[in-house]
C-alpha positions in Angstrom: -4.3 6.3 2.2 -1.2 7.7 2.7 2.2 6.5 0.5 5.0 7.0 2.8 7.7 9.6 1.9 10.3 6.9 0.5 9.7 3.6 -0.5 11.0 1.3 2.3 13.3 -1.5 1.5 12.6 -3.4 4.7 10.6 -6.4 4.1 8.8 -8.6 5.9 10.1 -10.9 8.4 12.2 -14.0 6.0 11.9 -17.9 7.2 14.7 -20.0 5.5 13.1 -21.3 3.0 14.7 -24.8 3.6 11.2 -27.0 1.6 12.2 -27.3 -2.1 8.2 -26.7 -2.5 8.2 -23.9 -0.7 7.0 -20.8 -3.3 10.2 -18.3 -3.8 8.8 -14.5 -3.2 8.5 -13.8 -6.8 6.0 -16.9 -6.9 4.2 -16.1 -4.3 0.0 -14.8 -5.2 -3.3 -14.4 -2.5 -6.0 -15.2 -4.5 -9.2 -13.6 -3.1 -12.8 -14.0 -4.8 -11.9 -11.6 -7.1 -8.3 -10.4 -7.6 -4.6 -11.9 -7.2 -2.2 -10.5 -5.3 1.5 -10.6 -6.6 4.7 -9.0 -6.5 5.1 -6.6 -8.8 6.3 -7.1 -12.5 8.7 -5.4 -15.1 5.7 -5.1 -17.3 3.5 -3.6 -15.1 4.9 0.0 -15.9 1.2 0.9 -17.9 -1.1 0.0 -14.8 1.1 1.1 -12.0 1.1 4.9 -14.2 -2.9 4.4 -14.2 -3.2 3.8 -10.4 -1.2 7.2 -9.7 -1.4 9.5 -13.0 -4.8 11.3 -11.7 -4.4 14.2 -9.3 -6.9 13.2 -7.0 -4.9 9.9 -6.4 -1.8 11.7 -6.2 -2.4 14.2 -3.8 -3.2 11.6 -1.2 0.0 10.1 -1.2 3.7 11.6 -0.1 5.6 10.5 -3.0 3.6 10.5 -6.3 4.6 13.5 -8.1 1.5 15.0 -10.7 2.1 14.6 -13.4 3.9 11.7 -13.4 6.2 10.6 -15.7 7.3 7.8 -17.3 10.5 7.8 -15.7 9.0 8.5 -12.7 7.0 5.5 -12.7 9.9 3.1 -14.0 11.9 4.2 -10.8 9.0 3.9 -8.4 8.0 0.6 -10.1 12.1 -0.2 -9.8 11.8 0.8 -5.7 8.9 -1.3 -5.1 10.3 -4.4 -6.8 13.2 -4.2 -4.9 11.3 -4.2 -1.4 10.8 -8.1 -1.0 6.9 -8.2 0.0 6.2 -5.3 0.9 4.5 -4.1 -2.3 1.8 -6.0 -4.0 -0.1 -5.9 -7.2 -3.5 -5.9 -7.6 -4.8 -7.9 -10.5 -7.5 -9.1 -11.7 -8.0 -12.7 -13.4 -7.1 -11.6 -16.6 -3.7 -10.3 -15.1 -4.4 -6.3 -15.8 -3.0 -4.6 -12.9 -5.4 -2.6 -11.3 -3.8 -1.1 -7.8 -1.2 -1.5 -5.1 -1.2 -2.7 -1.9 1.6 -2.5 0.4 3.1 -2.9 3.9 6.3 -1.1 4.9 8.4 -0.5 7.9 8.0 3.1 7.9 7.9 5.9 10.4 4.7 8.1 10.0 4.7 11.6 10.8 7.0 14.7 10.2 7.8 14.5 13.9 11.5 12.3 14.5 11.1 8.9 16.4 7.5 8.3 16.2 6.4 4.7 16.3 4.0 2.9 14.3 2.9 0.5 16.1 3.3 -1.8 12.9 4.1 -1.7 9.3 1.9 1.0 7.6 -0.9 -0.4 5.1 -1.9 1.5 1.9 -3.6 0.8 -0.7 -4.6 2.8 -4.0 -7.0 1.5 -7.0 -6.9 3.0 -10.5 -10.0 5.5 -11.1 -11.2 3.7 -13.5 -12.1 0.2 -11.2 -13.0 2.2 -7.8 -16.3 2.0 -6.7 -16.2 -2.0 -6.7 -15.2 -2.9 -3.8 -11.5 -4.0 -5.2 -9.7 -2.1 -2.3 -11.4 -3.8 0.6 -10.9 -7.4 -1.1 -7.2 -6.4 -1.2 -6.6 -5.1 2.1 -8.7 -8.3 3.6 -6.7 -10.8 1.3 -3.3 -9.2 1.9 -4.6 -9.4 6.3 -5.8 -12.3 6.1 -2.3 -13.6 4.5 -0.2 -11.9 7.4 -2.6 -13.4 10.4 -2.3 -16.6 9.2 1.4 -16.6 8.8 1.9 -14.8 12.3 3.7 -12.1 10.6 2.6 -8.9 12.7 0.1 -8.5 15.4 -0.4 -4.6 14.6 -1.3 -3.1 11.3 -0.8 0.7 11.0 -2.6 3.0 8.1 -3.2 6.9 7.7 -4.8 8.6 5.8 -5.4 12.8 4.8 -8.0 14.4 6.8 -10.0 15.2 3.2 -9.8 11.9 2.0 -13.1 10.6 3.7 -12.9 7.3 1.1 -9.8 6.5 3.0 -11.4 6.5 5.9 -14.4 4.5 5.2 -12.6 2.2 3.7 -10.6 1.4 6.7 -13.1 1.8 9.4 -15.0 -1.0 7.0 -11.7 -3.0 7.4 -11.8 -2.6 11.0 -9.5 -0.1 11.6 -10.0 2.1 14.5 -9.1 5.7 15.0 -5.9 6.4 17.5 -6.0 10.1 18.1 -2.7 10.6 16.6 -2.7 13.7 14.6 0.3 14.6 12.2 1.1 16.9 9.5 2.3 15.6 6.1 3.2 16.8 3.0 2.4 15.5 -0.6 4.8 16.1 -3.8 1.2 16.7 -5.8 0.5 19.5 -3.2 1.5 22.6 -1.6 2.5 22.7 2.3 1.1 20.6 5.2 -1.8 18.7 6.0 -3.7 16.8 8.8 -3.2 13.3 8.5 -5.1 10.6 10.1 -3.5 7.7 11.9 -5.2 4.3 12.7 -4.7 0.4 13.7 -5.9 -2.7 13.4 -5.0 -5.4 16.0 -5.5 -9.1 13.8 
């Protein structure tokens, strides 16, 4: 799926948190059968590099240079943090980070004023735990979470026209095809390419 081009620092819609018991952000973790869910951590600099230091993972995204530094990473872990739920780690019960799921308020496409319908879903796992279905239990945890809370209604997600695992993926998270067509760039890549866009309605 597609990274947008700058991390967004729009967050979710708040709710005064006026019940003492009430979870602050930072506390906040969806548990799914497998993996947790939480915001992002200063010591997560080692698995955040894993998720995007690969080409192949980078060239699917807008703003993941290859390679990627260490300061890179520190300032896109730094972005992330500061973007009150938007951007979630992906961990597993031993608390190794494994990937990143987000929602942001972004605009998708090169083309000015184009709407989204909703906030724009990715979700990227490190090479070395795809294949096991982590993405999917992420993407339906972090749903699941929204719907229940009556956060959004619409869910928007693109993806590359030659990432086909992208697309599975979402069409398995049933997402459906809009016809919307845009060009995109990449920082791991040269020029333009066909992105993908899709929705799902919870």
């Amino acid at each position: 799926m597609i990274t947008r081009n700058a991390i967004d620092r729009h967050t979710l819609p708040a709710r005064p948190n006026n019940n003492p018991d009430r979870p602050r952000p930072e506390q906040i973790s969806i548990e799914t059968t497998r993996l947790s869910l939480t915001p992002l951590r200063d010591g997560d600099i080692d698995g955040l590099m894993a998720v995007f230091a690969e080409l192949n993972s980078a060239r699917m995204t807008h703003a993941i240079p290859h390679p990627l530094s260490r300061e890179n990473a520190e300032s896109l872990l730094t972005d992330m943090r500061a973007a009150r739920l938007t951007h979630w780690a992906v961990r597993l019960d031993d608390e190794q980070l494994i990937g990143i799921v987000s929602l942001t308020r972004s605009v998708c496409g090169v083309s000015p004023g184009m709407h989204s319908f909703g906030p724009n879903l990715s979700v990227f796992i490190a090479p070395a735990h795809q294949g096991q279905g982590y993405a999917q239990e992420a993407i339906d945890g972090l749903l699941r979470w929204v719907k229940k809370r009556k956060l959004h209604r619409i869910i928007h997600a693109a993806h590359f026209a030659d990432n086909d695992p992208s697309g599975r993926l979402l069409i398995n998270a049933d997402f459906l095809y809009t016809g919307r067509k845009t060009q995109e760039t990449s920082l791991a890549r040269a020029g333009e390419h066909l992105a993908l866009h899709m929705i799902r309605i919870l």
